[in-house]
N, C-alpha and C positions, 0 to 999 in steps of 0.2 A: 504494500500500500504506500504511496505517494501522500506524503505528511508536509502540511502547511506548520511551523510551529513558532508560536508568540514568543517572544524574547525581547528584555530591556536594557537598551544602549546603556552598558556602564560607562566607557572610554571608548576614546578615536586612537587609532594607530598614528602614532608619530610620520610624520613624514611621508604620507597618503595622500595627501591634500582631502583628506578627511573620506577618502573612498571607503579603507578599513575600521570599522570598530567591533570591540567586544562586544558581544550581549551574554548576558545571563539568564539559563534557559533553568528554571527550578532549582538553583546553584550551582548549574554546572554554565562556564564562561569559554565562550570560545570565540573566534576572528570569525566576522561575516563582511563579507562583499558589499557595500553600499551603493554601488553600482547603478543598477536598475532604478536608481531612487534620484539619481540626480539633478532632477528638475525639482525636488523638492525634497531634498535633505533632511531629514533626521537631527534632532538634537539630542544632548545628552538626556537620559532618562527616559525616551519616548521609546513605545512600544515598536516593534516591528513583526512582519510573519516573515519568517527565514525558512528556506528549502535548501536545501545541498550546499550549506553555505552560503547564498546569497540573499539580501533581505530583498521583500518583494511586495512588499506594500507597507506605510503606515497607518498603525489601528490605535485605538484607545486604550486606556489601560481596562474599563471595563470589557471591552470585547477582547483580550487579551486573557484577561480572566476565564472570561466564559467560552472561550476556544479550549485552554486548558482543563475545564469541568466537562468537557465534551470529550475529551483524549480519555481523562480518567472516565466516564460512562462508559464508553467503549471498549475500553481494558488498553488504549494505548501508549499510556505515560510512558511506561516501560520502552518500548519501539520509539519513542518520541527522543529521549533522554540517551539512547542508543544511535541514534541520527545525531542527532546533536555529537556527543563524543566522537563521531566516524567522520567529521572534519574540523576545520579550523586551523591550527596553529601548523607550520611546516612540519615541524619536530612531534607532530600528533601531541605536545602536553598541552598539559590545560596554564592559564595563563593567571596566576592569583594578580590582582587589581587593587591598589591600598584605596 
């Protein structure tokens, strides 16, 4: 299954011209692609739905929310949070963020 999943801009990647930032997807943080969003960029804290690495739209934090309560009804947090760790960072870690 092809998973849309919410995630909140913590940090911008240095030296991107602000293409890369981290989100934190249920505590797990990893580099997504800002890409797709260019014409209307992201700021810090704002929700995003990210697929394979790239974020792909911006959402609210309420429908962020309730995208997530849909993964959990479903049984897909697991598969969701598994997606999430299966990209990001070159070195595959996760990236702690102060």
């Amino acid at each position: 299954m092809c998973l849309a999943i919410p995630g909140k801009i913590v940090a911008f990647v240095p030296g991107n011209d602000s293409r890369l930032a981290t989100v934190e997807v249920a505590g797990v943080r990893r580099t997504v692609d800002l890409g797709l969003l260019q014409e209307d960029l992201p700021n810090l804290g704002d929700w995003v739905l990210i697929h394979v690495g790239f974020a792909m739209s911006k959402i609210s934090e309420q429908n962020a929310a309730y995208q997530m309560q849909v993964l959990m009804t479903l049984g897909e947090t697991e598969q969701a949070l598994q997606e999430v760790r299966g990209y990001g960072l070159e070195d595959g870690e996760e990236r702690e963020i102060s």
